[in-house]
C-alpha positions in Angstrom: 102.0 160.1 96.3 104.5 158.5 94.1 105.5 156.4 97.1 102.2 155.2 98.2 101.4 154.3 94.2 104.5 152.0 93.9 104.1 150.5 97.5 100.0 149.2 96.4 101.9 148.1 93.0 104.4 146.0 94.5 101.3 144.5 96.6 99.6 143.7 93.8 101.8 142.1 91.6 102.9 140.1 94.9 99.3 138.7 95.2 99.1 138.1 91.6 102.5 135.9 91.7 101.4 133.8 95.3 98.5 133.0 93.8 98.8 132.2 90.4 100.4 128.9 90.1 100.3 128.4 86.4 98.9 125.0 85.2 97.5 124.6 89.1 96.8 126.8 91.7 97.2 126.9 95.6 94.4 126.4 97.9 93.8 126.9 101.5 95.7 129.3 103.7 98.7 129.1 105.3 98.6 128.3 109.1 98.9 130.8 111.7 102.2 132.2 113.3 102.0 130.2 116.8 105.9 130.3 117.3 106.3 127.0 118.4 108.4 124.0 117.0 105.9 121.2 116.2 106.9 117.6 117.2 105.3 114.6 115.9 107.1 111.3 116.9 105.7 108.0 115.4 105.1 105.0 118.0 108.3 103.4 119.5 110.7 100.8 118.1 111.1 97.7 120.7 115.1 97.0 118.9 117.1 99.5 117.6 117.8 99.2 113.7 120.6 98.5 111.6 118.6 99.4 108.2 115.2 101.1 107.8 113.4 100.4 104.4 109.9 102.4 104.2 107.5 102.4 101.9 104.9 104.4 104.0 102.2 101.9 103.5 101.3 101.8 106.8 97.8 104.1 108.0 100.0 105.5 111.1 102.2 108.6 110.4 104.5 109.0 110.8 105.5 105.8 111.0 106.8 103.8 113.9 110.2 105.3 114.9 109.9 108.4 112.4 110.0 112.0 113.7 108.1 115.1 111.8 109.9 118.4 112.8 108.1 121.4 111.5 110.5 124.1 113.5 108.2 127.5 112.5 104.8 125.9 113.7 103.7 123.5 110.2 101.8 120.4 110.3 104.4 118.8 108.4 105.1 115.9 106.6 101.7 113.8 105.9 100.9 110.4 104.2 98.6 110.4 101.2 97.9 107.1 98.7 98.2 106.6 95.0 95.3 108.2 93.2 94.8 111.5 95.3 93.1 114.0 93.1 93.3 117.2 93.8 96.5 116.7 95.4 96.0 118.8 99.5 96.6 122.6 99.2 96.1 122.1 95.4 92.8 122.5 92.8 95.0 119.9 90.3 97.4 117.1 90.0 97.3 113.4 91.1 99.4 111.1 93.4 100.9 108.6 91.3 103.0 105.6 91.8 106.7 105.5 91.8 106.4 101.7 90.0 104.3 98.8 89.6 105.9 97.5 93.4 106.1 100.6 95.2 102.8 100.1 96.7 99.7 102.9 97.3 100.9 105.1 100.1 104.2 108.0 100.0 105.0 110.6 102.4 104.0 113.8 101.2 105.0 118.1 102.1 103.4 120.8 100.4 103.3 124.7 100.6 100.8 124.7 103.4 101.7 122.1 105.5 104.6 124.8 106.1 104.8 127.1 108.9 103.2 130.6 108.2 106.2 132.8 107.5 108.3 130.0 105.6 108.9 126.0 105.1 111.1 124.3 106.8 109.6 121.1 107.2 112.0 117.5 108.6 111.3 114.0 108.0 113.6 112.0 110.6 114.3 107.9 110.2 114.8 105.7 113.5 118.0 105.9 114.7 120.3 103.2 112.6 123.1 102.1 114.4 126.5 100.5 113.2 126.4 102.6 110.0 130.0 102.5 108.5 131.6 101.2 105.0 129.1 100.1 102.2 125.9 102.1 103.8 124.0 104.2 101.2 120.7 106.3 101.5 118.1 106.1 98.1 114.3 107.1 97.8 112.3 108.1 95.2 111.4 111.8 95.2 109.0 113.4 92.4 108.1 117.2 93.4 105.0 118.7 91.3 103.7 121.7 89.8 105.6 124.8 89.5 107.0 126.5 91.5 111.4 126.2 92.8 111.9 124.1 96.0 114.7 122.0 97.5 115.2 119.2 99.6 118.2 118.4 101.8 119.3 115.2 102.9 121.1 115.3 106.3 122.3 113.0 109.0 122.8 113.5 112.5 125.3 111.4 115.2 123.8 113.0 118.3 119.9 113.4 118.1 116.8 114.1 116.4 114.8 116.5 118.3 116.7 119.6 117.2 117.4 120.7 113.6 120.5 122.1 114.9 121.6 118.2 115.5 121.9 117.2 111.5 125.3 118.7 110.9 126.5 116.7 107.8 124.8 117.3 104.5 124.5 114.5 102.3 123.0 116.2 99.6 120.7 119.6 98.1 118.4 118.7 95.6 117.3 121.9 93.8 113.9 121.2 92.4 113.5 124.3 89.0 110.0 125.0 88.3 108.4 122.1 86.7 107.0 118.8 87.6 109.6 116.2 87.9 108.0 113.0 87.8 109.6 110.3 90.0 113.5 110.1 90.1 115.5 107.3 92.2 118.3 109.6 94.4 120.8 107.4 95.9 123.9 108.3 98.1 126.4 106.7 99.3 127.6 108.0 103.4 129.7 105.0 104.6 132.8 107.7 104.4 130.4 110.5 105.6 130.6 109.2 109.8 132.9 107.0 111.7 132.7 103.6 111.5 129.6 101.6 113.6 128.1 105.2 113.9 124.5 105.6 114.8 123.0 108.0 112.8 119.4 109.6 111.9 118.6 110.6 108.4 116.4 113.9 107.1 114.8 114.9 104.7 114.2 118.5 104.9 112.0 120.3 102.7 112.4 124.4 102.2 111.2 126.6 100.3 113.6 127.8 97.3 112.2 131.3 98.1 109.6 132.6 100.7 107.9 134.7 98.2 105.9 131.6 96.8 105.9 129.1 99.6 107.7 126.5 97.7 105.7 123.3 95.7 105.0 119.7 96.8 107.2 116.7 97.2 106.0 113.0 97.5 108.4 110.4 98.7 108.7 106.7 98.6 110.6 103.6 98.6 113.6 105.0 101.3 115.9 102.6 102.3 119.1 103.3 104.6 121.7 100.5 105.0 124.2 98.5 103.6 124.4 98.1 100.1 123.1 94.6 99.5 123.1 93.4 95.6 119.9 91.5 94.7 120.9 88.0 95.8 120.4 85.2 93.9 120.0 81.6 95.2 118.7 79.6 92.3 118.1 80.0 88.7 117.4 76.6 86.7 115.7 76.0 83.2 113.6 73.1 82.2 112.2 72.0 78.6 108.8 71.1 78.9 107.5 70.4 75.3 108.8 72.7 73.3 109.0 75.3 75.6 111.3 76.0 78.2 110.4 77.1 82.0 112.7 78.9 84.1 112.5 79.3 87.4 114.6 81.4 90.0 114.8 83.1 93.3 116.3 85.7 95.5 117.0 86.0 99.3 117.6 90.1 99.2 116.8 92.6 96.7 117.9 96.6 97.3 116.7 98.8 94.3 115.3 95.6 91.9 113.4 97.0 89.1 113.3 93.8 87.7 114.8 91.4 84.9 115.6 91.1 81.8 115.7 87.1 80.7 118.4 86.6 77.7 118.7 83.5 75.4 122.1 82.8 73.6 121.6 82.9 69.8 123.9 80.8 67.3 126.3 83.7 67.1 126.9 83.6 70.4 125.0 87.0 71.8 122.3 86.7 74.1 119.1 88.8 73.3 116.2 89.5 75.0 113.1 87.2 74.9 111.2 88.6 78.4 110.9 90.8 81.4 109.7 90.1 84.7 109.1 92.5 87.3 111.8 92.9 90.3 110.2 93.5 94.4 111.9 96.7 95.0 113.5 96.4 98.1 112.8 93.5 100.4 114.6 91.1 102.8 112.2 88.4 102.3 112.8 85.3 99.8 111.2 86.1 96.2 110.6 83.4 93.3 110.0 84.1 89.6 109.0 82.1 86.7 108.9 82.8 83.0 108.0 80.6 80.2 109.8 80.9 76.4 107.4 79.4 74.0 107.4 78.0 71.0 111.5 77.3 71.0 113.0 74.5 67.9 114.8 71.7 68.8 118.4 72.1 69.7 120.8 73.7 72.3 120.4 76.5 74.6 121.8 79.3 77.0 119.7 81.4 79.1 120.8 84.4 81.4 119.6 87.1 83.3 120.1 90.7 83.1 118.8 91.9 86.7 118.2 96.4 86.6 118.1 98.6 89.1 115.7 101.5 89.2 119.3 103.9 88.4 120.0 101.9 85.3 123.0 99.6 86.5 122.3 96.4 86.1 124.6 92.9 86.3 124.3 89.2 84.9 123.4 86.2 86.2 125.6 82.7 85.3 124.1 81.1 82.5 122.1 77.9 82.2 121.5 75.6 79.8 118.4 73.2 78.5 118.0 70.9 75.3 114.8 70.4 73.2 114.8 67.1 72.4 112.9 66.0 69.2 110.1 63.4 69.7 111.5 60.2 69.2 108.6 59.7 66.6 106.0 61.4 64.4 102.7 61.7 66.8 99.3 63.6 66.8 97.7 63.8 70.0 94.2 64.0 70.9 93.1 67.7 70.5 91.9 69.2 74.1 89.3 70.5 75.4 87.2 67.1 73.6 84.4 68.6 72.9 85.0 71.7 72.4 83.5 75.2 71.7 84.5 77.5 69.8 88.0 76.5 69.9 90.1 73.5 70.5 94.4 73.0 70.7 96.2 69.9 68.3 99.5 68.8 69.3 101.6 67.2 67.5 105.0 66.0 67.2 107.7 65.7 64.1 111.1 63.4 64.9 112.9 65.3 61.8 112.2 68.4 59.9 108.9 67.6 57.7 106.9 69.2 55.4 103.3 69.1 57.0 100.2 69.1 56.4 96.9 69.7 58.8 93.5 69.9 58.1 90.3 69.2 59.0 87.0 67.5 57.7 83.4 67.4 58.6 81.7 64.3 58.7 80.6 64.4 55.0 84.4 64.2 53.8 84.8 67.7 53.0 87.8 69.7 54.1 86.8 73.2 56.2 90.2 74.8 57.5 93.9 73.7 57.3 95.6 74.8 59.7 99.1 74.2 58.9 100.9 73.8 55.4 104.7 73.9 54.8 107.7 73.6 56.0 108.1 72.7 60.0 111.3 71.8 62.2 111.5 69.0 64.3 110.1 69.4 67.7 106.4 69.4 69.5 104.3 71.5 67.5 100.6 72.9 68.7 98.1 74.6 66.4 94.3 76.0 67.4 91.6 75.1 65.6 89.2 78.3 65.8 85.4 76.3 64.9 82.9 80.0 65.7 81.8 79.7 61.8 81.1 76.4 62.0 77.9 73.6 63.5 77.8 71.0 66.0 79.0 67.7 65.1 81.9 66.2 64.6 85.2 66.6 62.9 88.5 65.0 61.7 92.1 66.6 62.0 94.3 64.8 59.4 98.0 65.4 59.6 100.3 64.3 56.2 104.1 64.6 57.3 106.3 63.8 54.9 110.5 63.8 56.8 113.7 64.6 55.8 114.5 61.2 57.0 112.4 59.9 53.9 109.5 58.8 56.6 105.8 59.5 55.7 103.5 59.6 58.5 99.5 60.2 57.9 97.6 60.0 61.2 93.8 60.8 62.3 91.4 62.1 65.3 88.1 62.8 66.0 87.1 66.1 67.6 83.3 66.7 68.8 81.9 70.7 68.7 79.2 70.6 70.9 78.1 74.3 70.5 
């Protein structure tokens, strides 16, 4: 009797634990036992590869040259896009995006994608051939909800149709029981094989324990091949106004989260005045723009700081633009002429002034300024902002009075045609 009681506890309290997942639970059941190793190749490669960079956007899966292995009888690895909710085999949880770049789809293994007794679920690349010095492996890898679960990363030099062919270990990653969020692994494997080997990679996913069937892991952004620095071919800056454009471009980018643009101040650091976003990974030619507004008149040095998604990050050379002061006091035409509600007045200063700006209806009487004190040389632009105001039309007045002892007093008719 005492037997019997503690053999229907230890069932219960192991049904309680498999199903209960904390903030989520499972759903569905585990396939059935049909002893067989599942096999699912992707469609053929017409050249074999010396890189493979996959962001699994394509709708075929796997994708073309990929393997899924599933060696106790699983379905295996799948594809699902950004915004899944409930995530498969789960009542909770959403697929996210690794970053703004990364694209909508990821490779994804769960708990019942696994065989029936256990997981043990592969995700082969192509074969990639001449692998040797300077080769590295990175992906981003977020597992969810809450249960223990590892991935392997292995490589083979003989095959991919038998688990038994991925003899070198790269790397374990033990997932403990809470939701990640996305994390960028990278590894480097030049020293791992001889030189020009050709090589498969894995990504194995098992179970930490069979008691709970393991979680579920979404991958994206893998890339196998040499390590290639984001490569830049032009970066150039240009004053227009007073602001100054810069411009540049890459040829290759491996790992680019993007970058951070640095002007030189008078002391001589740089500091940040921008960020643009980087393309990931890509072998295809790039070009980025940013604008710094609103810079004085004088002397400057802009750089960039390019990231990678694992934090390191290098400089760019620096290049250098002047804002030249107007070579006289000037108010230009405000645009749009006419206008509604709003309208922009430009204006240039040859020296540091105090100025003046208002505006007056057609009766003489003043009904905004929009500037009053101080101002350093350079082109200037103000908005005039007209919602409280009627149709008809308007004077902007500008008073300037230089360091250079020059007064300048100018005049211009704006229409608000509401």
């Amino acid at each position: 009797m005492k037997k019997f009681f503690f053999t229907l506890f230890v069932l219960f309290v192991s049904s309680a634990v498999v199903i209960n997942a904390g903030e989520y639970q499972k759903t569905g059941p585990k396939p059935s036992a049909n002893g067989q190793v599942n096999i699912v190749n992707g469609p053929g490669l017409s050249t074999p590869l010396s890189a493979v960079s996959e962001s699994f956007e394509g709708a075929t899966f796997p994708p073309a040259g990929w393997t899924k292995l599933s060696p106790d009888g699983g379905t295996g690895w799948t594809r699902i896009t950004v915004g899944t909710t409930p995530l498969p085999g789960w009542n909770g949880g959403t697929a996210t995006p690794f970053s703004a770049t990364s694209g909508v789809g990821m490779a994804y293994v769960t708990w019942n994608t696994g065989g029936a007794t256990s997981n043990d679920q592969w995700l082969i690349t192509p074969q990639i051939t001449n692998v040797g010095p300077g080769y590295q492996i990175s992906f981003a890898v977020r597992k969810f909800s809450n249960y223990a679960d590892n991935l392997d990363v292995k490589i083979s030099t003989t095959g991919n149709t038998a688990t038994t062919n991925f003899t070198i270990n790269v790397a374990t990653i033990a997932f403990a029981a809470a939701d990640t969020g996305w994390m960028l692994k990278t590894y480097d494997i030049g020293s791992l094989v001889p030189a020009n080997s050709s090589i498969y990679v894995a990504l194995r996913e098992r179970v930490a324990d069979n008691f709970n069937d393991g979680d579920a892991l979404m991958v994206d952004e893998f890339y196998c091949g040499m390590v290639v620095p984001v490569e830049l071919t032009s970066f150039k800056a240009a004053a227009v106004g007073n602001d100054v454009q810069l411009n540049w471009a890459t040829a290759t980018e491996v790992n680019n989260r993007g970058f951070e643009v640095q002007r030189k101040t008078s002391n001589g650091d740089f500091v940040s005045v921008g960020y643009v976003g980087g393309n990931g990974t890509t072998t295809d030619r790039k070009e980025y723009s940013f604008v710094d507004k609103n810079v004085s008149v004088g002397s400057y040095s802009y750089r960039l700081k390019q990231v990678d998604f694992d934090g390191r990050f290098e400089y760019s050379s620096a290049v250098n633009v002047d804002i030249e002061a107007p070579a006289k006091f000037e108010l230009s035409q405000n645009y749009p002429n006419p206008f509604n509600p709003s309208t922009k007045i430009n204006f240039g200063l040859e020296t540091d002034a105090q100025v003046k700006l208002s505006v007056f209806n057609i009766l003489g009487q003043q009904v905004a300024v929009l500037a009053n004190g101080f101002m350093t040389a350079g082109n200037h632009s103000v908005t005039f902002d007209a919602k409280n105001l009627t149709s008809g039309i308007y004077m902007a007045k500008i008073e300037a009075v230089g360091t250079n002892g020059k007064n300048f007093t100018s005049f211009i008719k704006m229409t608000l045609n509401k």
